[in-house]
C-alpha positions, 0 to 999 in steps of 0.5 A, a space after each residue: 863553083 870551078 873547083 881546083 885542087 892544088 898539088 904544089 901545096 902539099 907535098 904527100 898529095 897523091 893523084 888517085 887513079 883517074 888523077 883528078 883528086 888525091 888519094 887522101 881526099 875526102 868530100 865535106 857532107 852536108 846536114 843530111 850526110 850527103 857529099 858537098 862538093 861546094 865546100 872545101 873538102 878534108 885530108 884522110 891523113 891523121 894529121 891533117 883536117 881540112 885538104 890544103 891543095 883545095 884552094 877555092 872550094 869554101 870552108 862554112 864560117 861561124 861568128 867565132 870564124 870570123 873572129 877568128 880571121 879578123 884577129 888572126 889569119 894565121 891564127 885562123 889558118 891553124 885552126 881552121 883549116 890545120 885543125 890545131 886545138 888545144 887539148 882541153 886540159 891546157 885550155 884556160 881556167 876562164 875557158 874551162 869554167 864557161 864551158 863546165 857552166 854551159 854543161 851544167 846548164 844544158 843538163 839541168 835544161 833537160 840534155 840527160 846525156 851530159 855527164 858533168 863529171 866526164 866534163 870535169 875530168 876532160 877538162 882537168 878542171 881544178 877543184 877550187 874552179 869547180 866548187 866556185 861553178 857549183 855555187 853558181 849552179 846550186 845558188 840558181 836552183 836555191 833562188 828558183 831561177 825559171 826559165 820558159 817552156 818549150 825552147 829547143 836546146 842547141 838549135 842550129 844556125 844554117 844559113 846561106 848566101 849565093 854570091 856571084 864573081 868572075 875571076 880573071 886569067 890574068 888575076 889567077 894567070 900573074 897575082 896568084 899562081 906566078 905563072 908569068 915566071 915560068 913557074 907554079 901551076 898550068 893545071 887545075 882540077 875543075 869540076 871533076 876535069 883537068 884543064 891547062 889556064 893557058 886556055 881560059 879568059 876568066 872563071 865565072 864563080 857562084 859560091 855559096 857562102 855557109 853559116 854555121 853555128 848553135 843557139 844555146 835555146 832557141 824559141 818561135 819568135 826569140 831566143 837566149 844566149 848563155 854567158 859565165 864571165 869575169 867581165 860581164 859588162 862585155 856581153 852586156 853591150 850591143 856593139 861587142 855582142 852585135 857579131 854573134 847575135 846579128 848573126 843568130 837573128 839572120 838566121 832566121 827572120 821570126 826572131 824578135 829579141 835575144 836575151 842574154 843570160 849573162 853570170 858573173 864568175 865568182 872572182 873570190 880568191 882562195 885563202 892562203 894558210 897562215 900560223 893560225 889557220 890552214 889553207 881553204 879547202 875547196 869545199 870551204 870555199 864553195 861554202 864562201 862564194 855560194 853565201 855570198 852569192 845568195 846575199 847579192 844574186 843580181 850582182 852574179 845573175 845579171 839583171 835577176 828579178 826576184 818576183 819573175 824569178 827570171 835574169 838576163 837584159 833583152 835585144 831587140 832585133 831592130 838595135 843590130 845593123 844586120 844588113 852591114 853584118 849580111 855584107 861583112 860576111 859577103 866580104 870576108 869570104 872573098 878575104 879567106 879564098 884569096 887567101 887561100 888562093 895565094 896561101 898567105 894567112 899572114 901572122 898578126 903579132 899585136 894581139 898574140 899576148 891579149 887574143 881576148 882581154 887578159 887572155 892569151 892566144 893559144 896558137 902563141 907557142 906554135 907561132 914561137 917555137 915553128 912546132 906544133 907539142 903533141 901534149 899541148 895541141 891535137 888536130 880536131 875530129 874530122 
């Protein structure tokens, strides 16, 4: 893959000694923590993450990526590549509930280097969100819900695809750089050498498309995925889920079926005090919603089976579309490199008050007010 490095783009790039890359470049590594020059590399400066004059080298993609970008491409911009992310305590409460659930789960699985109550403090997690989360937990082992054997805990997904294209001069020459104006870029870095384009007739291109991501358990021939959810209904059809678990089954061709291991989050409101009675404490109300639990357990865990002791509904590989997943992947790579080419990851205002059903983009204040708070958001470990 010819790889260029951008200086417009970035008005603190500065030219190392041999003016190929920039003082604050730093190359991605891969698995084994070895350099990857294919994928687009980061910034050494605190407040940057990934290097935004590298505008052809690739940025691996994940189903939440995608979503990401299909969403929003600014949205994904800042995310992304920006590497803006809320800072835990200001995340959502249903947000916050999933990811205390997950925790307790890969725990009580056998992660013994989880400390819930450090989730619980990062987070800022409320009292009364922790006590509905722990009568989930504690209704789970009272019900001896089992799970198989054997599974691995947070397997992950790598998966990988050539693709071929040729780009040329006169795409990058008038669409992209501007050069036909007098202006933009006449020099590149490519593959370690300045080059002036003026020279060039096209670019032959073979990038490597990456996929990244973790199964929640994964096993020989199937694997299962963890949901905590105010709308269950959403992770219990094929059309919604096909992203996430097409992918997961493209990753590896012995996977037979999923099964998605979907819990409804108790939606029990706190009661309010009155003249005969004091607000419900947080201990009251996980005495609540824990009896409530075990007097229905198929309406929280979803699908549960009171002689198998077991819950969830199984897909099977053959209900997903996999090849139209395999090609949407193929094309939305190409999306986000001329994206990045061009640098406009354009705004997508109709979803900035329901990024998810009921839920808010967490990107909406950056978009309203031009700032980025240092209280709300941070910029993601490189």
């Amino acid at each position: 893959m010819p790889n260029y490095l951008d200086s417009s783009r970035c008005g603190k790039f500065t030219p190392s000694f041999n003016a190929l890359e920039c003082e604050f470049y730093c190359h991605a590594e891969d698995s084994q923590m070895n350099e990857d020059k294919s994928t687009c590399g980061f910034c050494k400066q605190p407040d940057k993450y990934h290097c935004i004059a590298d505008i052809t080298r690739p940025i691996p993609l994940s189903h939440s990526s995608i979503q990401e970008f299909l969403t929003c491409h600014y949205g994904y911009y800042l995310k992304k590549i920006m590497g803006i992310e809320t800072r835990p305590a200001h995340l959502g409460t249903a947000l916050k509930a999933g990811k205390l659930w997950d925790s307790i789960l890969q725990k009580h699985l056998g992660n013994s280097e989880i400390k819930i109550v450090d989730v619980i403090n990062e987070l800022e997690i409320d009292l009364y969100t922790v006590a509905k989360v722990r009568a989930l937990y504690h209704a789970y082992k009272e019900l001896g819900i089992e799970v198989e054997e054997g599974g691995e805990l947070q397997a992950k997904v790598d998966l990988k695809y050539d693709i071929n294209l040729t780009l040329p001069f006169e795409l990058i020459h008038q669409k992209i750089l501007g050069l036909e104006c007098g202006t933009g870029i006449h020099e590149f870095v490519v593959d370690d050498k300045i080059v002036n384009l003026h020279k060039r007739k096209e670019i032959k291109n073979s990038i490597t498309l990456k996929i990244s991501g973790f199964f929640d358990r994964k096993y020989t021939n199937y694997f299962v995925e963890n949901k905590l959810s105010g709308r269950p209904e959403f992770y219990l059809d094929p059309f919604f889920i096909s992203s996430q678990i097409g992918t997961y089954f493209l990753a590896d061709p012995n996977l037979e079926y999923c099964i998605m291991e979907v819990v409804q989050m108790p939606q029990q409101k706190v009661l309010k005090g009155t003249t005969k009675r004091a607000e419900e404490t947080p201990e009251q109300l996980y005495e609540r919603v824990y009896g409530e639990i075990l007097s229905r357990p198929s309406k929280y865990f979803i699908g549960y089976n009171r002689e198998t002791k077991r819950y969830g509904k199984k897909y099977f590989r053959t209900e997903f579309d996999l090849e139209g997943i395999k090609q949407r992947y193929q094309q939305i790579i190409l999306e986000i490199l001329l994206a990045q080419w061009t640098g406009n990851f354009y705004k997508n205002e109709k979803v900035c008050n329901n990024i998810l059903p009921g839920i808010e983009c967490g990107m909406k204040k950056i978009c309203e007010n031009g700032n980025v708070s240092e209280s709300i958001y941070k910029i993601r470990g490189k």
